[in-house]
N, C-alpha and C positions, 0 to 999 in steps of 0.2 A: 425666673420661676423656680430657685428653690425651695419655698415651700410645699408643704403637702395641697392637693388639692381635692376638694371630694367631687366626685361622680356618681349621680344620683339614677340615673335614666339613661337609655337607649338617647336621645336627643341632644343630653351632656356626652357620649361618646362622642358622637356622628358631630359637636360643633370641638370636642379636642383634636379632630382628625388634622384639620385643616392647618392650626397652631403646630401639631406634632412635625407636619409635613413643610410648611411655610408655603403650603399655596393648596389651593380646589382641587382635587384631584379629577379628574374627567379620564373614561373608558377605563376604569383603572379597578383592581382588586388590593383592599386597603388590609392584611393581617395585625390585630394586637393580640399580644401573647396576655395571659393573666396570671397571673403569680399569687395565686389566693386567692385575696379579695383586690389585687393591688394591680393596675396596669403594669405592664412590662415594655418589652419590644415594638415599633411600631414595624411593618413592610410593605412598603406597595410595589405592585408590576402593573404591568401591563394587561387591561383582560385580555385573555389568551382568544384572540379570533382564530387560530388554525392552529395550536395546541392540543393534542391527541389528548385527553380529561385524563386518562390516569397518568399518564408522565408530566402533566403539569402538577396534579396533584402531589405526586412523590418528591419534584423537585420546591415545590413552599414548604413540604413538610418538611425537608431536609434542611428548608433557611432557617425555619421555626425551632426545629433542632437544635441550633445556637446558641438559643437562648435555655440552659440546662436547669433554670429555674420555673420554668414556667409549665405548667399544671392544665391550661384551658387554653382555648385562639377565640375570639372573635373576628368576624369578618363582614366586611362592608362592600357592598359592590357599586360602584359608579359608573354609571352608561346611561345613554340615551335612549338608549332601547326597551321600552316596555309592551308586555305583552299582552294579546287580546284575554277579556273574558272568556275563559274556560285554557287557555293557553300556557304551556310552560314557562315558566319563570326564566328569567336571562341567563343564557350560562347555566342550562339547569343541568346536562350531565355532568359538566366542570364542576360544579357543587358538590353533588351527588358524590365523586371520587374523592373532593377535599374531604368532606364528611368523611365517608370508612377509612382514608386515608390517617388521618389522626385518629379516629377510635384504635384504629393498630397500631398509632406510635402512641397513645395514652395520654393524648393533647385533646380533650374531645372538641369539638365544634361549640360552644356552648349558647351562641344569638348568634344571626346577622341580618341586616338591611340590607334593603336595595334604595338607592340614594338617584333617583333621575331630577334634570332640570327644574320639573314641577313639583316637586315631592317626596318624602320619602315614607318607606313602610317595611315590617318586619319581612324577612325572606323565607322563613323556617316554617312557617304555619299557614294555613287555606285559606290565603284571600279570599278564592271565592265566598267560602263561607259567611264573609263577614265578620271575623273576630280580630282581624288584623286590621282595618281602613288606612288607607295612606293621607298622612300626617303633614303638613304645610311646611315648609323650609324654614319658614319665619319660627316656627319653632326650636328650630336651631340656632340662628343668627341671635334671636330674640331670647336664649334661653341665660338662666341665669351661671351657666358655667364660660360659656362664652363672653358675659360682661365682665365676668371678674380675670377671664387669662387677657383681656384690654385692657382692662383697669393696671393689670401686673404691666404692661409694655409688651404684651406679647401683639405678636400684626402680623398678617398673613396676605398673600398674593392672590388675586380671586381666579385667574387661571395660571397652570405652566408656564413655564420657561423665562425670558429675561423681556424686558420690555422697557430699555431704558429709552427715552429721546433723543436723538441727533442731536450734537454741539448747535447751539444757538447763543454761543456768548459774544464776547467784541472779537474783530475778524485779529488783534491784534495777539489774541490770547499765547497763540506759540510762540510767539517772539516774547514774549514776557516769561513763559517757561522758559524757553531757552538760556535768557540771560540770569536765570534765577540756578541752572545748574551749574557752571562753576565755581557755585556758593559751596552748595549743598557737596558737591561730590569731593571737594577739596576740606570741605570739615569734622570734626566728629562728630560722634551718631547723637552726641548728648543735645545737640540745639535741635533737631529734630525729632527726634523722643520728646519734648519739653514741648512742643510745637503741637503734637498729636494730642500730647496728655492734658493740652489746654483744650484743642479741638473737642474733645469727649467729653467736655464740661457743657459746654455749649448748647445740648438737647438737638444737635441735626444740623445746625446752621453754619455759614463759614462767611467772611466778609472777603471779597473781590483778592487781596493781597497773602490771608492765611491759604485760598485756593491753589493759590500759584506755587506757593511753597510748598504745600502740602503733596503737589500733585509734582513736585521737583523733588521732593522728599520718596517716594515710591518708585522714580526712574531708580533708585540706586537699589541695587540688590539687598544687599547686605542690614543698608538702613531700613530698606520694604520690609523684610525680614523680622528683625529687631521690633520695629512697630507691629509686627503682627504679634510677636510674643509678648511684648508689651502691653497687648488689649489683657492675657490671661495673667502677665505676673508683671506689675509697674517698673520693677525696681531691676528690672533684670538687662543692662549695660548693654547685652547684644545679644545675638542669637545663635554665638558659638555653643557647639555642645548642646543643643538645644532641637535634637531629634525626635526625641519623647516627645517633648510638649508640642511641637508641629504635628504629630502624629495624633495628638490628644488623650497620650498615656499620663495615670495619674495624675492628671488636675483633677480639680475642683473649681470652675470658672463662676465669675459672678455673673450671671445669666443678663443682667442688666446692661451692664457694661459692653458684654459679646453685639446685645441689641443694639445699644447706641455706637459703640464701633462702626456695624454693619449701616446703621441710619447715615453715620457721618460717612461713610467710603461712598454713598450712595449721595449723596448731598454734592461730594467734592467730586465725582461721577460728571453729573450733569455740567459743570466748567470743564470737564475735560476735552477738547481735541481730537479727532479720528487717531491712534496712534498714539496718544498717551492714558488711554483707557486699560489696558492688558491688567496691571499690578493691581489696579483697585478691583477689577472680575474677580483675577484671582484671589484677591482677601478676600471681597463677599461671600466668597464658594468658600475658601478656606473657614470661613466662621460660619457657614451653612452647615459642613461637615462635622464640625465639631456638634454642632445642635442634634448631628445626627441626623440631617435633612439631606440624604445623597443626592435625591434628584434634582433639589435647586442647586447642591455645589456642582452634579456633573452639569447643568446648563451655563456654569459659570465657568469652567474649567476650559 
């Protein structure tokens, strides 16, 4: 997703969330900064169920802080919990403080929704009254920003955390790693960078024999390594000296590439073994992070 993309509607937000995030958020309080007319920062936490409202509020304003470009916050809140007619809104003193809280740091509140299982609908104005009605989800899913960030390869998790399948390949699968690493660990890094860089051609997919190498290939540190830096700069022999770019300072990554990295680590995933799984978590979190998605890298981490 290096291109620009437009955001038209409260609906076009609330379907970017889920792309920005790499999965649904649930219970959660979603922060974007705005930088003009231009999204900035995304942040989520956790809604504060026993958070005192103005020390929650001072410490988002302080994350929001961060970002020293940004002019406005929007905020979306995700929970289950909605309230009776005539009743306060979820989280309403938590609101309440995020509001004055950035009118004082000069970030003002500028929209936010409330986003439950069935629906979603503006936060900031009197439901009761009827000028706000809560708005179908399919609006979202259905809208046209969210057909064009899938059309791009962007995909997203429909709830938290990891949810891979238990090994179900041939009962022989470790015995076939096994004998495939004193290949790998006795060679240089160049047949397995070469091995990868085929693998990512592929669009996801891996045949029985590139699995086993591949997943013989990531037992080794140093080659796991190299192939991770490898997803952001081809040509780069290893992953000495290569603190920055694991850190995610100054790149420019082709967003494309990061995706199908992460599809293929997930692909050769599911061959893997109780016990030969660790390297591949860590690349997917590792290239979650880079996206900027903490909460899927710390579920992988």
């Amino acid at each position: 997703m290096n291109d620009a993309i437009r955001i038209s509607s409260p609906a076009d937000i609330l379907g970017f969330i889920p792309h920005s995030l790499g999965f649904v958020p649930r219970e959660s309080f979603v922060f974007l900064t705005m930088r003009g007319k231009t999204l900035g920062a995304t942040l989520r936490v956790d809604a504060p169920a026993f958070a005192e409202p103005a020390g929650f509020a001072r410490s988002m304003v302080d994350y929001l802080a961060l970002d020293t470009q940004a002019t406005a916050v929007l905020l979306a809140i995700y929970t289950a919990s909605t309230p009776a007619l005539g009743q306060p809104r979820p989280f309403h003193d938590h609101v309440e403080a995020v509001i004055e809280t950035l009118d004082i740091a000069g970030t003002p509140l500028q929209d936010a929704w409330l986003v439950t299982p069935s629906h979603w609908q503006n936060l900031l104005c009197d439901s009761d009254a009827g000028c706000c009605p809560p708005e179908s989800l399919e609006s979202i899913t259905d809208g046209q920003l969210n057909a064009e960030l899938v059309f791009r390869g962007s995909s997203y998790q429909k709830t938290p955390g990891t949810s891979y399948s238990p090994f179900a390949g041939p009962a022989e699968r470790e015995e076939q790693i096994r004998h495939a690493l004193p290949g790998v660990l006795g060679a240089e890094l160049r047949p397995g960078r070469e091995l990868w860089a085929e693998a990512l051609t592929r669009d996801g997919w891996t045949d029985p024999q590139t699995t086993v190498e591949l997943l013989a290939c990531f037992q080794r540190p140093d080659l796991r390594d190299t192939l991770l830096c490898n997803v952001i700069d081809p040509e780069l022999p290893d992953a000495e000296d290569s603190g920055n770019l694991l850190m995610g300072e100054g790149i420019a990554p082709d967003w494309i590439r990061v995706d199908r990295a992460q599809e293929t680590a997930r692909v050769v995933m599911d061959g893997a073994p109780e016990g030969y799984r660790a390297p591949l978590l860590t690349s997917i979190g590792w290239l979650a992070f880079l996206k900027g998605q903490s909460s899927v890298a710390g579920d992988h981490f």
